[in-house]
Biotite code that builds the C-alpha atoms (Angstrom):
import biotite.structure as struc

atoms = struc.array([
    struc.Atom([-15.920, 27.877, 24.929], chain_id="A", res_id=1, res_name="UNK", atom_name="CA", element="C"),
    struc.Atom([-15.736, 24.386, 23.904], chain_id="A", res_id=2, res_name="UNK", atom_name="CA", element="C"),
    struc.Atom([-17.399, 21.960, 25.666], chain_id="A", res_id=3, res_name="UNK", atom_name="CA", element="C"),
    struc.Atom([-15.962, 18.643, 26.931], chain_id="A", res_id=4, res_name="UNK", atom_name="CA", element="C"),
    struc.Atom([-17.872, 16.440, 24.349], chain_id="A", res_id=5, res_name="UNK", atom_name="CA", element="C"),
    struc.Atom([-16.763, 18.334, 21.227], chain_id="A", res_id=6, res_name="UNK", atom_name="CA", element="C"),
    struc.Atom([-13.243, 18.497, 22.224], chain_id="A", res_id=7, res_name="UNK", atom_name="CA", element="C"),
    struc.Atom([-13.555, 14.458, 22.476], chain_id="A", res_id=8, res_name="UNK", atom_name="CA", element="C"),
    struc.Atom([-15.486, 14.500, 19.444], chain_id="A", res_id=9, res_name="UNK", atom_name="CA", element="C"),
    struc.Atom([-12.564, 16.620, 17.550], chain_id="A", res_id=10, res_name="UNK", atom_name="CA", element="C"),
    struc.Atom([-9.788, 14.359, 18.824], chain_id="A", res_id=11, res_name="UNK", atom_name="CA", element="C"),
    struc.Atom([-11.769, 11.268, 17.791], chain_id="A", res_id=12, res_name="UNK", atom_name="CA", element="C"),
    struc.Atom([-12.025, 12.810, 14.682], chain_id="A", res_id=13, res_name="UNK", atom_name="CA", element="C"),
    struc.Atom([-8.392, 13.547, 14.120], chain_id="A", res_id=14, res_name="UNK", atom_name="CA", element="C"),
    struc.Atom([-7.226, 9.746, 15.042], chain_id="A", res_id=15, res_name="UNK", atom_name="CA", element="C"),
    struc.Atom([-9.572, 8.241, 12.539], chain_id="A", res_id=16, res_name="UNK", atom_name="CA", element="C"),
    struc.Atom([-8.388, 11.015, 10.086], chain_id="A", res_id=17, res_name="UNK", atom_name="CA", element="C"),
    struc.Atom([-4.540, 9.880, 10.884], chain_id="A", res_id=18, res_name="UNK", atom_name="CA", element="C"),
    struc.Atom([-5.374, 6.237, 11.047], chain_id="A", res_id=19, res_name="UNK", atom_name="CA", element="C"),
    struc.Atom([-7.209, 6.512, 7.611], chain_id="A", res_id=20, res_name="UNK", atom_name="CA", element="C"),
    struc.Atom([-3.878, 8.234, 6.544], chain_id="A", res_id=21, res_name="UNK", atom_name="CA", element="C"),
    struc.Atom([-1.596, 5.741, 7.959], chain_id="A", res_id=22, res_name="UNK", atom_name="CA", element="C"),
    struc.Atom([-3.520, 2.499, 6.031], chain_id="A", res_id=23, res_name="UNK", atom_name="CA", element="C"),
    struc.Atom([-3.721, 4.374, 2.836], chain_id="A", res_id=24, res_name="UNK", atom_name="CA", element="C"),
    struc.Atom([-0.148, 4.750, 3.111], chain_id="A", res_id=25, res_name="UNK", atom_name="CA", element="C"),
    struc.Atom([1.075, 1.493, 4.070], chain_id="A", res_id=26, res_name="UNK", atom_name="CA", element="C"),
    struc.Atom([-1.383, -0.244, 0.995], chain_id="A", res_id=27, res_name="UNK", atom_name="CA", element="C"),
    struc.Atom([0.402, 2.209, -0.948], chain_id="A", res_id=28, res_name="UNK", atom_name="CA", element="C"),
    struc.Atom([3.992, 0.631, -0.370], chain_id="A", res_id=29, res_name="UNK", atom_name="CA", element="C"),
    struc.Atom([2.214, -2.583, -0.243], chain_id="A", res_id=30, res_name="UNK", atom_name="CA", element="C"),
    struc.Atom([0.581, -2.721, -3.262], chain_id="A", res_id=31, res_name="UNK", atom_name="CA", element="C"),
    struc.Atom([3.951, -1.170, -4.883], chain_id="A", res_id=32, res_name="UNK", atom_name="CA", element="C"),
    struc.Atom([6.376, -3.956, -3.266], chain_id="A", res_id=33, res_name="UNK", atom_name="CA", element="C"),
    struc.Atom([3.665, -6.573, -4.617], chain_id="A", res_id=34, res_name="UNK", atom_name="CA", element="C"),
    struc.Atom([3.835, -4.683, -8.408], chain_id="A", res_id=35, res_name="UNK", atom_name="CA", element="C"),
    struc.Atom([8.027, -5.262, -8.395], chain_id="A", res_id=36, res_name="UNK", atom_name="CA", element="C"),
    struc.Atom([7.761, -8.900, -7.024], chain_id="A", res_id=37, res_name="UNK", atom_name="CA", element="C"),
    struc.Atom([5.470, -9.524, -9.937], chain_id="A", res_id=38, res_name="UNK", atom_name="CA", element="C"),
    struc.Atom([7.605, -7.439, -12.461], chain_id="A", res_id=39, res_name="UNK", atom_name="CA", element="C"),
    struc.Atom([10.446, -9.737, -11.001], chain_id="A", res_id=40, res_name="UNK", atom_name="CA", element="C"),
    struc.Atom([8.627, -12.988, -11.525], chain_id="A", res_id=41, res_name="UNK", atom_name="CA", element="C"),
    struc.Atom([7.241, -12.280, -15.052], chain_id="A", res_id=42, res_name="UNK", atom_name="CA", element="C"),
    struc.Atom([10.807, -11.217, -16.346], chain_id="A", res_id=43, res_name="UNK", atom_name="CA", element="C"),
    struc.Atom([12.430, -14.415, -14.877], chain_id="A", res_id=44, res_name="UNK", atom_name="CA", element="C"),
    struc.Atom([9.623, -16.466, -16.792], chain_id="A", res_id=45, res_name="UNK", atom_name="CA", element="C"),
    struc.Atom([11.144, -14.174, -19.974], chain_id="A", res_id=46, res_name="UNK", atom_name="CA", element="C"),
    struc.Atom([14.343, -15.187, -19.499], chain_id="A", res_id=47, res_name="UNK", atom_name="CA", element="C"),
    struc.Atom([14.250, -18.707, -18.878], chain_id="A", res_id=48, res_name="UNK", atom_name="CA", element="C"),
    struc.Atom([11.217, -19.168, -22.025], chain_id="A", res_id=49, res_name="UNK", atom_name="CA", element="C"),
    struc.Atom([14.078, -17.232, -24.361], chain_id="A", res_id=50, res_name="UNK", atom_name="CA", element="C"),
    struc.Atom([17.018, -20.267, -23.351], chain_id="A", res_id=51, res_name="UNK", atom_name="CA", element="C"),
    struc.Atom([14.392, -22.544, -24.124], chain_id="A", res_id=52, res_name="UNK", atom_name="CA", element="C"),
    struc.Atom([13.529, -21.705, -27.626], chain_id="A", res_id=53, res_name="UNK", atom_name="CA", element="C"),
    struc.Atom([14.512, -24.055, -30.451], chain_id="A", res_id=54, res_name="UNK", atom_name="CA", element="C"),
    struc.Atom([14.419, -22.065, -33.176], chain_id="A", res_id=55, res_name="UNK", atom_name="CA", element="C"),
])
């Protein structure tokens, strides 16, 4: 039978495990919404350097 202090220890264990999970996840969509914002930015640069050509 378990005792008290490794059942706390395994549900300790189990929130850092799911809270590890959760950041990952979130820098994840994070650093994926930041990658499109910069796709975004460098295209308009494109764009508006190709109207301003003189050649």
């Amino acid at each position: 039978m378990k005792t008290l202090l490794s059942k706390i220890s395994a549900a300790f264990l189990i929130l850092v495990v799911m809270s590890a999970t959760l950041f990952a996840l979130t820098g994840c969509n994070t650093t994926a919404g930041m990658g499109k914002d910069i796709e975004a930015a460098g295209e308009a640069i494109n764009e508006e350097a190709e109207e301003k050509k003189n050649y």
